[in-house]
N, CA, C and O atoms as a GROMACS GRO file, in nm:
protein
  528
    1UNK      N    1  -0.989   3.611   1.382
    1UNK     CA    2  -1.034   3.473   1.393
    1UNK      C    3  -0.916   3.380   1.362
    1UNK      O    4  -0.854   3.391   1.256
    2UNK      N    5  -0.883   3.279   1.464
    2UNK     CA    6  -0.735   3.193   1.439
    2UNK      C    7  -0.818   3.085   1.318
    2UNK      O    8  -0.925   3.024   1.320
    3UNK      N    9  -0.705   3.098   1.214
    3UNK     CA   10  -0.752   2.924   1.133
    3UNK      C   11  -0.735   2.826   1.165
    3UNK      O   12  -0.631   2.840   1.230
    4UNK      N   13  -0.754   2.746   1.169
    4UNK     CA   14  -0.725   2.618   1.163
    4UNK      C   15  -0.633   2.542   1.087
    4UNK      O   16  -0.683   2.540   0.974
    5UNK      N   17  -0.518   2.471   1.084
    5UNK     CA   18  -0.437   2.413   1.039
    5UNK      C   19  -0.517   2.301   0.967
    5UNK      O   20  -0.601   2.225   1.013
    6UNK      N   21  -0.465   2.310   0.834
    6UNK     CA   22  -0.517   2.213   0.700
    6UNK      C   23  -0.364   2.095   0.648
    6UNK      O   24  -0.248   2.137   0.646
    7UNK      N   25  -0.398   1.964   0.614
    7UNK     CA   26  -0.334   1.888   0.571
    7UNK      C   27  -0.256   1.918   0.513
    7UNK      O   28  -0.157   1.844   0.512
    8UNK      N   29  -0.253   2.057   0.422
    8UNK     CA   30  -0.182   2.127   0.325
    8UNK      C   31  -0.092   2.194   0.393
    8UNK      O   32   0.017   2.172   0.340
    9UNK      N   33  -0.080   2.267   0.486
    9UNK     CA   34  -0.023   2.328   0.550
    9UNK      C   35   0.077   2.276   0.639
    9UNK      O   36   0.187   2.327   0.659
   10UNK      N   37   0.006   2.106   0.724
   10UNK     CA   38   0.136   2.060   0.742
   10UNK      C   39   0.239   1.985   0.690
   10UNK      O   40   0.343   1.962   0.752
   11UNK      N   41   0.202   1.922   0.508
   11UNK     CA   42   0.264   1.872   0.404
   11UNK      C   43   0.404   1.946   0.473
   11UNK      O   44   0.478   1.907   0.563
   12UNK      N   45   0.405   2.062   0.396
   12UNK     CA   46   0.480   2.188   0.372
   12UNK      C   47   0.567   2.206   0.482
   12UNK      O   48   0.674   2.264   0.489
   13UNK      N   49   0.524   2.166   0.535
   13UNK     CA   50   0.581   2.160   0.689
   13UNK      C   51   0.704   2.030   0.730
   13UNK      O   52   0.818   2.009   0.771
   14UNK      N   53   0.591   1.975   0.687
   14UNK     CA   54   0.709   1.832   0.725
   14UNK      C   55   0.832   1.850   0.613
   14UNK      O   56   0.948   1.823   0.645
   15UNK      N   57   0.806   1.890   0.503
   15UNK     CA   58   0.913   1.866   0.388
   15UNK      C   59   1.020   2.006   0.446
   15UNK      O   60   1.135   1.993   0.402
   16UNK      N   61   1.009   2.074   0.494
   16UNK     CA   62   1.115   2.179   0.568
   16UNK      C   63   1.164   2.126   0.768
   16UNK      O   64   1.253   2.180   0.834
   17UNK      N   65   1.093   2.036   0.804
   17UNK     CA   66   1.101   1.992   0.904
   17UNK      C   67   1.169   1.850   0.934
   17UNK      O   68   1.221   1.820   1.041
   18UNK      N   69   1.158   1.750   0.793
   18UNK     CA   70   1.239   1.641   0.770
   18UNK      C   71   1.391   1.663   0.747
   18UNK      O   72   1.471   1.572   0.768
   19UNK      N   73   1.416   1.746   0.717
   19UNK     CA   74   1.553   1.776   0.703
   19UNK      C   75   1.674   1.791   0.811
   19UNK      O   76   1.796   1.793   0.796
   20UNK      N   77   1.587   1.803   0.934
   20UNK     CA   78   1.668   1.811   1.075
   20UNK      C   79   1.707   1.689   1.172
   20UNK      O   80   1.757   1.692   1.285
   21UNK      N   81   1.674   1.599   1.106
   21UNK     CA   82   1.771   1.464   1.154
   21UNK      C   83   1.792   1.409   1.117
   21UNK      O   84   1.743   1.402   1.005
   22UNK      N   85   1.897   1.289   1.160
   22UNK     CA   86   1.984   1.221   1.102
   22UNK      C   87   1.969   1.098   1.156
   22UNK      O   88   1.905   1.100   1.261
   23UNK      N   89   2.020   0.952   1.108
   23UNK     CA   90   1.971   0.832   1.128
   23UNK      C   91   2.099   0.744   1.146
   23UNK      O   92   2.180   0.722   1.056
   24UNK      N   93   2.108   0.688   1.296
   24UNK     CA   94   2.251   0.585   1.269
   24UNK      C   95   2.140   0.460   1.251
   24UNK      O   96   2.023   0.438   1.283
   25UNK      N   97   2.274   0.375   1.165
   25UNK     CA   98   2.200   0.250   1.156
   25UNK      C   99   2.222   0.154   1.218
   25UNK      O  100   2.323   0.091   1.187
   26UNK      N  101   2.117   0.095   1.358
   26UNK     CA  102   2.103   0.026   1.415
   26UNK      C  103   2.002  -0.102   1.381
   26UNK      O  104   1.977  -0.121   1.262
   27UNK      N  105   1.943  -0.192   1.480
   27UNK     CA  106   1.850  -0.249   1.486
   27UNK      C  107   1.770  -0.260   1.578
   27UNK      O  108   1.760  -0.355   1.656
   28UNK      N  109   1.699  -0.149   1.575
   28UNK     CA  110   1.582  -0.125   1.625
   28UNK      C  111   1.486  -0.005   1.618
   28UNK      O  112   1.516   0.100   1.561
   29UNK      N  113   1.350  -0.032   1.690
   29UNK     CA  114   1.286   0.101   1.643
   29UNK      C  115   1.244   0.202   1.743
   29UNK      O  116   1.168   0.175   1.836
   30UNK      N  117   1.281   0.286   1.729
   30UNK     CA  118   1.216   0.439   1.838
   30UNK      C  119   1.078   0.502   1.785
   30UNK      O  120   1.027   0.502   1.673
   31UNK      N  121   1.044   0.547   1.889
   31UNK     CA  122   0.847   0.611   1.838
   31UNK      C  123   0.952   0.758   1.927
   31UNK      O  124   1.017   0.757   2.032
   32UNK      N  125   0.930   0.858   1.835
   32UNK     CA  126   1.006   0.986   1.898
   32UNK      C  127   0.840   1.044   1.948
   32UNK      O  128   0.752   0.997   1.875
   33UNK      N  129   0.781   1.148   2.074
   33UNK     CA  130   0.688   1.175   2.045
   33UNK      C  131   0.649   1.309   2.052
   33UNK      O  132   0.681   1.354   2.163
   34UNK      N  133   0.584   1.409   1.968
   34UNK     CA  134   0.597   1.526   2.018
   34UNK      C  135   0.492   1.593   2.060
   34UNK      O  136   0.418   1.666   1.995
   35UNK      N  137   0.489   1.561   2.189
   35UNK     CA  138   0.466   1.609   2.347
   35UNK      C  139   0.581   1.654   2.444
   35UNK      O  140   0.682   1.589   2.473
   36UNK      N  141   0.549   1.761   2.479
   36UNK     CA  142   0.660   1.842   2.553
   36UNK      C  143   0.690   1.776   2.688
   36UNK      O  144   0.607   1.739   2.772
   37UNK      N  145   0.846   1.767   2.695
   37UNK     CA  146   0.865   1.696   2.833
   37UNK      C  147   0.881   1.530   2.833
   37UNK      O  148   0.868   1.441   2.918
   38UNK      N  149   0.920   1.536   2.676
   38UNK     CA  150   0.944   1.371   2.642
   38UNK      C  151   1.062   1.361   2.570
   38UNK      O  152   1.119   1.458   2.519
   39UNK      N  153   1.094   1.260   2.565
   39UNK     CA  154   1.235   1.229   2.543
   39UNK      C  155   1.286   1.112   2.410
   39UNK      O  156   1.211   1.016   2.424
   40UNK      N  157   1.375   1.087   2.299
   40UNK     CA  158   1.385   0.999   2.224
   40UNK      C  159   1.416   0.865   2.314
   40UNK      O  160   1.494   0.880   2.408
   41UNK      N  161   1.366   0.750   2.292
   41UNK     CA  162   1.371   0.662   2.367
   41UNK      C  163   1.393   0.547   2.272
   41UNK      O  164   1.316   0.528   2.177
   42UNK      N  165   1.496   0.471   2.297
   42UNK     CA  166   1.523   0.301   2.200
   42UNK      C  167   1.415   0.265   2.247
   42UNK      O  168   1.352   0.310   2.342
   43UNK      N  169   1.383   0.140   2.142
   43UNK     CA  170   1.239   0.028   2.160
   43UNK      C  171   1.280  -0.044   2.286
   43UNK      O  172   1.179  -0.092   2.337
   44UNK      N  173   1.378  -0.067   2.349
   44UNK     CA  174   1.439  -0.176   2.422
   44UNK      C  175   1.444  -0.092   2.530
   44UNK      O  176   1.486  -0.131   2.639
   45UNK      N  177   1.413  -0.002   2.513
   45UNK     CA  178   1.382   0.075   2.708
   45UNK      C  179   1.265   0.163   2.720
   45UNK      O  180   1.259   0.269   2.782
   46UNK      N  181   1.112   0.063   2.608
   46UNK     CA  182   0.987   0.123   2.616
   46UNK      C  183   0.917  -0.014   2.650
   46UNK      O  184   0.886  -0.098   2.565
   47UNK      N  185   0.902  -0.022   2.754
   47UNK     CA  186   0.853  -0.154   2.811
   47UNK      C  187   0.694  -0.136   2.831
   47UNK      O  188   0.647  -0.250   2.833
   48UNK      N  189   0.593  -0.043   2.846
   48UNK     CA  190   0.501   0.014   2.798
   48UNK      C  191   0.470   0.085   2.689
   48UNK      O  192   0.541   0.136   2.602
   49UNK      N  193   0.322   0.081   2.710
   49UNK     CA  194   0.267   0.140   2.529
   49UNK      C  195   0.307   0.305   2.529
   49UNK      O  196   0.311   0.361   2.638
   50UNK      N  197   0.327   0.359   2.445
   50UNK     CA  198   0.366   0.511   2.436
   50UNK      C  199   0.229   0.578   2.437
   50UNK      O  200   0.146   0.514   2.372
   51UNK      N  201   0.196   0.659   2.479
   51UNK     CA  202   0.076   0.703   2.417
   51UNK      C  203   0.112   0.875   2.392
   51UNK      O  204   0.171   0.962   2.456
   52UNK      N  205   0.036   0.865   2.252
   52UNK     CA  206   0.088   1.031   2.222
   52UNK      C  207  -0.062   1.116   2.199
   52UNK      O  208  -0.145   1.106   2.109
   53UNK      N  209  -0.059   1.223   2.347
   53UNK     CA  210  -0.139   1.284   2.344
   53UNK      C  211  -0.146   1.412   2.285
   53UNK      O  212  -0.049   1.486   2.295
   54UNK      N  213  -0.262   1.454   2.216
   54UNK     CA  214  -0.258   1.668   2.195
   54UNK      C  215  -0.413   1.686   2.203
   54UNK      O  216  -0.504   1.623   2.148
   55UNK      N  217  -0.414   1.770   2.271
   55UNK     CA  218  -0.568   1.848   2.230
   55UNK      C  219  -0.686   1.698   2.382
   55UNK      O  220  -0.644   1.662   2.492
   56UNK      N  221  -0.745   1.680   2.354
   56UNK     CA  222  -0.861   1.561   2.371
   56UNK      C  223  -0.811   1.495   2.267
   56UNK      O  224  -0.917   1.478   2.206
   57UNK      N  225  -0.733   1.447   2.202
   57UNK     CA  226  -0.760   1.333   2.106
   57UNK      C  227  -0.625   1.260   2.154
   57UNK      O  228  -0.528   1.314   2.208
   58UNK      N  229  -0.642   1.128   2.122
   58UNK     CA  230  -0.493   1.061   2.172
   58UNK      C  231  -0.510   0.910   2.068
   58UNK      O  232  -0.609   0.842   2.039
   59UNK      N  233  -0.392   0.901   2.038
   59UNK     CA  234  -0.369   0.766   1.958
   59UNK      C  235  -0.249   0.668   2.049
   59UNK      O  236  -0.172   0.734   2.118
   60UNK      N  237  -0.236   0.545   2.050
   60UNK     CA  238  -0.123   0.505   2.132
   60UNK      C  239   0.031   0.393   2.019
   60UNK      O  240   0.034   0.286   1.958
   61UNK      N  241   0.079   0.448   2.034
   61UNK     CA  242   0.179   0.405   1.892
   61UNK      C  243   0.297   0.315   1.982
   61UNK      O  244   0.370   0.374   2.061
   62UNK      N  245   0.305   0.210   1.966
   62UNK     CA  246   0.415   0.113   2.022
   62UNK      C  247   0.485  -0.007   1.977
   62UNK      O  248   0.414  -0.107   1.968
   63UNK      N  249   0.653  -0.026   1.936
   63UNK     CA  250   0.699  -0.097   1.864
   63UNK      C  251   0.684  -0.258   1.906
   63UNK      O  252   0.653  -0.287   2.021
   64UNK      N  253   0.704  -0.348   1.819
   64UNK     CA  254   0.688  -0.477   1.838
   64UNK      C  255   0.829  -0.524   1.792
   64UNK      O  256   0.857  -0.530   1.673
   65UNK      N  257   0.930  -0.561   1.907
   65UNK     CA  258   1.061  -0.579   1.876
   65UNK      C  259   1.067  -0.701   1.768
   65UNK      O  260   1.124  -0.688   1.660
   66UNK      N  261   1.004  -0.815   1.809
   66UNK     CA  262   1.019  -0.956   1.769
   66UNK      C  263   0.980  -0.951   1.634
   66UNK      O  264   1.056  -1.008   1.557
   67UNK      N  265   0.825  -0.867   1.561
   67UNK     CA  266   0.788  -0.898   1.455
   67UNK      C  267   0.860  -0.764   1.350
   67UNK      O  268   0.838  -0.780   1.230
   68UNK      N  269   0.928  -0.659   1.383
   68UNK     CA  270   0.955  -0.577   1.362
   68UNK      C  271   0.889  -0.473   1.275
   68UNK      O  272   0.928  -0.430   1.166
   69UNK      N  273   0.782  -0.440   1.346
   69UNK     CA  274   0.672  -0.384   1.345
   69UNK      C  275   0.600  -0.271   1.448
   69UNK      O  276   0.625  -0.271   1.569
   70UNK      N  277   0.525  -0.193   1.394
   70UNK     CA  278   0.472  -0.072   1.495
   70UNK      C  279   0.323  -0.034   1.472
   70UNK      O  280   0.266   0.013   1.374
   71UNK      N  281   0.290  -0.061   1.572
   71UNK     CA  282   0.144  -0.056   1.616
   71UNK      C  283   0.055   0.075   1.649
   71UNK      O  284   0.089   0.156   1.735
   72UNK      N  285  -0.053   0.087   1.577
   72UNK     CA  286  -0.129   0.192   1.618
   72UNK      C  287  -0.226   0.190   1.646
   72UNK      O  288  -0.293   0.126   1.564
   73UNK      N  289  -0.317   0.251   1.777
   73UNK     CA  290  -0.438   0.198   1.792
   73UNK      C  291  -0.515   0.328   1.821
   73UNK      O  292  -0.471   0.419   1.892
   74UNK      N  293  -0.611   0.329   1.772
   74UNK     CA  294  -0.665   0.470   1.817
   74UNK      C  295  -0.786   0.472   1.884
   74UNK      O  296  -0.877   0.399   1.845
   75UNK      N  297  -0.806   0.576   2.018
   75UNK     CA  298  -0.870   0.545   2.141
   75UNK      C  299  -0.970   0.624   2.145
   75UNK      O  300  -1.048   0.647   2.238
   76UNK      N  301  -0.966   0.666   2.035
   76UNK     CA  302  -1.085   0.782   2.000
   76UNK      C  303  -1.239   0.727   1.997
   76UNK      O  304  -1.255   0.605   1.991
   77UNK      N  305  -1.348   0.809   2.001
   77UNK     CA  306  -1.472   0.679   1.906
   77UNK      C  307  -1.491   0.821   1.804
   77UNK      O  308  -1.594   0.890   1.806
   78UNK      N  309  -1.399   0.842   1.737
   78UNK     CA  310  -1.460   0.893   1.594
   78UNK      C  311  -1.336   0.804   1.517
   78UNK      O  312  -1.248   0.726   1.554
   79UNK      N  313  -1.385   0.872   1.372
   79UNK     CA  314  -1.266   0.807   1.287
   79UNK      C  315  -1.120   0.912   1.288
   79UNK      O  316  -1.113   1.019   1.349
   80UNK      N  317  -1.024   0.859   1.214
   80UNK     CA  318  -0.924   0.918   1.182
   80UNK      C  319  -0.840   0.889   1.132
   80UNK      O  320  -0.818   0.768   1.120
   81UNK      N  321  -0.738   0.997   1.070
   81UNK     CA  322  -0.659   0.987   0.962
   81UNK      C  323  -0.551   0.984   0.990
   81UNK      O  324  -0.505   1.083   1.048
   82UNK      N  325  -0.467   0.874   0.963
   82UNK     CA  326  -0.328   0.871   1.026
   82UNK      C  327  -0.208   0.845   0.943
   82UNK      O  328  -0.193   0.738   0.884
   83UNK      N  329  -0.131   0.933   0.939
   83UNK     CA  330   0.011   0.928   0.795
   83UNK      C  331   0.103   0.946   0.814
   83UNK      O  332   0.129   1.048   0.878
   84UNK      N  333   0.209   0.860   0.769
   84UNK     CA  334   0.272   0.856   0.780
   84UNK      C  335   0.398   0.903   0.642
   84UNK      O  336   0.398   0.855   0.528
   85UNK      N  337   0.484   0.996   0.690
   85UNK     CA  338   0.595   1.053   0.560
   85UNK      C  339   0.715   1.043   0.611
   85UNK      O  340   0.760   1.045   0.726
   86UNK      N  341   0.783   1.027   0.450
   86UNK     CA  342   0.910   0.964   0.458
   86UNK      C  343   0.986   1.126   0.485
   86UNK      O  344   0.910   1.220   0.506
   87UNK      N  345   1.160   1.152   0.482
   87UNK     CA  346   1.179   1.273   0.509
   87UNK      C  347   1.138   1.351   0.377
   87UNK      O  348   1.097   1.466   0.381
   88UNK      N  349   1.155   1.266   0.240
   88UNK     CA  350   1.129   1.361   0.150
   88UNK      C  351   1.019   1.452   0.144
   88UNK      O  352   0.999   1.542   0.062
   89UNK      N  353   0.928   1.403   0.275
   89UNK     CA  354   0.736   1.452   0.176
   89UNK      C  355   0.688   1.366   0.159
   89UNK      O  356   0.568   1.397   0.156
   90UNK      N  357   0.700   1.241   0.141
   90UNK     CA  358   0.619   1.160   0.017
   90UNK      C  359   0.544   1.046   0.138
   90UNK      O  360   0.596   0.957   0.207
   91UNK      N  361   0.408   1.091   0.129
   91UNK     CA  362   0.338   0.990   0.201
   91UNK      C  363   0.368   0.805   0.182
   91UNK      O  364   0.383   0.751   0.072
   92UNK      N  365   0.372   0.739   0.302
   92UNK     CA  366   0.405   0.592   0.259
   92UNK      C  367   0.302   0.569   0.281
   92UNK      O  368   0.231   0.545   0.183
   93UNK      N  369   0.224   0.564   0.450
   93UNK     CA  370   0.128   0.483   0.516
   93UNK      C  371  -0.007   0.600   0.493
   93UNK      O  372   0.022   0.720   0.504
   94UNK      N  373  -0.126   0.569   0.468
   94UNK     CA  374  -0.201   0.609   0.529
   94UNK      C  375  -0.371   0.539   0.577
   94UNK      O  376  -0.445   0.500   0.487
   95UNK      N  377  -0.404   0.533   0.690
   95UNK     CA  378  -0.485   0.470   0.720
   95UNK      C  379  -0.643   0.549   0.736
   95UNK      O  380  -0.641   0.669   0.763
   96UNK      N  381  -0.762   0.490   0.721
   96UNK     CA  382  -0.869   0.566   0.810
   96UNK      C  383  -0.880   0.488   0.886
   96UNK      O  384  -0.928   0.383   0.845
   97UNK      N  385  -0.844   0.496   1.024
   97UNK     CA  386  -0.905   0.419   1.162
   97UNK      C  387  -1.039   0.450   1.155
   97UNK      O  388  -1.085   0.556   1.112
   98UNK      N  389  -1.098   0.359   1.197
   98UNK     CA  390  -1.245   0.349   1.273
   98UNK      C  391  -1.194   0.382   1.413
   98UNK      O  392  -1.082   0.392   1.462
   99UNK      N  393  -1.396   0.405   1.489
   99UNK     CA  394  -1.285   0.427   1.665
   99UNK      C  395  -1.230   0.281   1.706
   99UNK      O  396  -1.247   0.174   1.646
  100UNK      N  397  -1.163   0.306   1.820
  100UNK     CA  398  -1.113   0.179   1.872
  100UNK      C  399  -1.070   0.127   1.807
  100UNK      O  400  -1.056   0.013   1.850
  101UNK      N  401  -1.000   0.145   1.628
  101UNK     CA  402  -0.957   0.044   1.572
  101UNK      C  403  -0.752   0.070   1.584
  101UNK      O  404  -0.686   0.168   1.619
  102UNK      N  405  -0.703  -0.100   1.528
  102UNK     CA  406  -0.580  -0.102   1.588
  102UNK      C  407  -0.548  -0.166   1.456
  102UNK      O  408  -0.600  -0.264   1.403
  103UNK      N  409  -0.436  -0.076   1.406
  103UNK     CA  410  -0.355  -0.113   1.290
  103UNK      C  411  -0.208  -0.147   1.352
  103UNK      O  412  -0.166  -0.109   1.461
  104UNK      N  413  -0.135  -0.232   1.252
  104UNK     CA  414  -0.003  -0.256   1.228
  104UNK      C  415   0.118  -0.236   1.073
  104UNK      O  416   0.137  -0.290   0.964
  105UNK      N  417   0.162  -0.144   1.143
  105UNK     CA  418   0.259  -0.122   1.044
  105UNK      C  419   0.410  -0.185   1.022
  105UNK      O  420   0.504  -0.190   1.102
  106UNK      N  421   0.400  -0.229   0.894
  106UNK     CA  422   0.525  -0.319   0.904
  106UNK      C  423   0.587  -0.280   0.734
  106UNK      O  424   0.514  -0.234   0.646
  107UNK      N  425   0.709  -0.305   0.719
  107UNK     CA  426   0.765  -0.277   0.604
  107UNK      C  427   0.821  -0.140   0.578
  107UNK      O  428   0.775  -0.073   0.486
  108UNK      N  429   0.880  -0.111   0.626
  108UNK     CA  430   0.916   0.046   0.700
  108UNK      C  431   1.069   0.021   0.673
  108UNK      O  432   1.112  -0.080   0.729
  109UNK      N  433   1.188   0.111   0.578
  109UNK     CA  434   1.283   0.041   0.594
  109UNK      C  435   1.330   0.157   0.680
  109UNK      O  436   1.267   0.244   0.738
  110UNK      N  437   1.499   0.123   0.666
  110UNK     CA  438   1.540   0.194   0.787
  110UNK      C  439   1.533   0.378   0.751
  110UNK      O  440   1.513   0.428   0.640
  111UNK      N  441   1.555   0.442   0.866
  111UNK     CA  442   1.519   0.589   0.833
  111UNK      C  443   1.393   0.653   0.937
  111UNK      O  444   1.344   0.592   1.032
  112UNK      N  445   1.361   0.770   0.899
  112UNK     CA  446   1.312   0.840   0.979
  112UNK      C  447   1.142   0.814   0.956
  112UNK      O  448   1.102   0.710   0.903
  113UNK      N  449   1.066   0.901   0.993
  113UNK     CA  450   0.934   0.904   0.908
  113UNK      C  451   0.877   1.015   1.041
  113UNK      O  452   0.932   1.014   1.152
  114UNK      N  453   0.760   1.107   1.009
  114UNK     CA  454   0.707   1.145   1.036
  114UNK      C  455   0.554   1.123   1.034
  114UNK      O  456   0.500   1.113   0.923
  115UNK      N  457   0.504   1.117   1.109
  115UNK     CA  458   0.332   1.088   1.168
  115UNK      C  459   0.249   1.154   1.206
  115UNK      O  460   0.263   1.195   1.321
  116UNK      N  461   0.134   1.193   1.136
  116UNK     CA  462   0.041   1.299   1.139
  116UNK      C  463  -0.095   1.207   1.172
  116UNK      O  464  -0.121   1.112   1.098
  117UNK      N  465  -0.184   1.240   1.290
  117UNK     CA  466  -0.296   1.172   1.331
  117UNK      C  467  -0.379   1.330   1.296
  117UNK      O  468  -0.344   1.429   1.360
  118UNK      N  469  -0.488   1.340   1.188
  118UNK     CA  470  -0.555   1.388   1.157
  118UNK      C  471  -0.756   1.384   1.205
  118UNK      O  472  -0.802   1.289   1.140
  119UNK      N  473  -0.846   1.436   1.270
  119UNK     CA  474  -0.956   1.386   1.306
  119UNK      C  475  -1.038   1.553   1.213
  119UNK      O  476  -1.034   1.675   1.226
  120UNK      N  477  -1.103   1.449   1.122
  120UNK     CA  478  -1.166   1.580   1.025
  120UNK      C  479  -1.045   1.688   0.923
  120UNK      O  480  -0.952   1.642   0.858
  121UNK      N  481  -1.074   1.812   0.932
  121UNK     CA  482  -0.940   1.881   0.888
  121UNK      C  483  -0.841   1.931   0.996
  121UNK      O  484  -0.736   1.989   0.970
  122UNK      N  485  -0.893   1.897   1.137
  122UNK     CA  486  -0.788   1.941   1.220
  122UNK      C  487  -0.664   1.837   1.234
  122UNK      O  488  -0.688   1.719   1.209
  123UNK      N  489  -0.546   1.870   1.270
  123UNK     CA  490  -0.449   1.780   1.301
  123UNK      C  491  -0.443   1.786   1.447
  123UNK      O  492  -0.444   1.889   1.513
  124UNK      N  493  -0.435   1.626   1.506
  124UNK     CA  494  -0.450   1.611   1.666
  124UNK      C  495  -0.362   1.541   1.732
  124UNK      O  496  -0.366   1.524   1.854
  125UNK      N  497  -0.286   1.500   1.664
  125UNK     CA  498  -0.127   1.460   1.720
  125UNK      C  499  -0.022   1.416   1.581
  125UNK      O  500  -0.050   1.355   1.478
  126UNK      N  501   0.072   1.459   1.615
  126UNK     CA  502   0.236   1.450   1.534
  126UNK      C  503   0.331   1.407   1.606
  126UNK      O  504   0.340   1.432   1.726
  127UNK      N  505   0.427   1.324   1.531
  127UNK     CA  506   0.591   1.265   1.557
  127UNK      C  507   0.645   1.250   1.482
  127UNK      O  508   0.635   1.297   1.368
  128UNK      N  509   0.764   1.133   1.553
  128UNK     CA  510   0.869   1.099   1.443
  128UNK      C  511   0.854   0.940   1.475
  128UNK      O  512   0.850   0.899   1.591
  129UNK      N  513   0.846   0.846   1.351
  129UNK     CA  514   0.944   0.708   1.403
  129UNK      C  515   1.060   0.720   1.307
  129UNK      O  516   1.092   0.765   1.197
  130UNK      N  517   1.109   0.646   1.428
  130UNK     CA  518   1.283   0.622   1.365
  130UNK      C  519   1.256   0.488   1.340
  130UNK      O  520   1.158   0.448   1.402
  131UNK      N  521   1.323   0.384   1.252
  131UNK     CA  522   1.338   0.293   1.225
  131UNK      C  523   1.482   0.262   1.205
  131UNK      O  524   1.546   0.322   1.118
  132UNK      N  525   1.544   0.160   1.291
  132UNK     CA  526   1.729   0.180   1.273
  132UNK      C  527   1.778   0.039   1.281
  132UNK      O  528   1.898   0.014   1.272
   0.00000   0.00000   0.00000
């Protein structure tokens, strides 16, 4: 019987998985996304919303150059759990979306972060933002 992947499991994960990139310091922000067949992309050549799909579940994550800020909206109609970690491990953001609901994240300094969209105990989409 396959398990199911638990919050715990991808903690652990990210803190051995943050360690593999590196950050020039620019000004601006990238949404990295991991879906296969995609590519790191500057904010300034994402002229549409990103949307990061896995499984049936999809959230759509897209930077706001002017307010310097990054947007999440989730397209689901259940709730969900969405977090965000710095490279150390250490949770910064975390939200419960309602469905259809649309958060903004702002105050992010520069650096990496990793993003876990959680629905129940399964995990249903992961990335990276860069912030530079």
């Amino acid at each position: 019987m396959k398990k199911k992947p638990t919050l715990t499991t991808y903690r652990s994960f990210i803190l051995t998985s943050s360690l593999l990139f590196i950050i020039a310091a620019l000004t601006a922000c990238s949404v990295v996304e991991n879906v296969p067949g995609t590519e790191t992309k500057n904010a300034e050549e994402i002229s549409k919303k990103a949307k990061v799909t896995h499984k049936d579940y999809s959230v759509k994550i897209y930077p706001d150059l002017v307010k310097r800020m990054i947007h999440v909206k989730n397209t689901e109609t259940r709730q969900l759990d969405f977090y965000v970690f710095d490279t150390e491990g250490t949770m910064v953001v975390h939200y419960k979306m309602k469905e259809k609901e649309h958060k903004k994240i702002s105050g992010l300094k520069r650096g990496a972060y990793v993003y876990q969209v959680f629905g129940g105990d399964e995990m249903t989409s992961s990335g990276k933002i860069i912030i530079k």
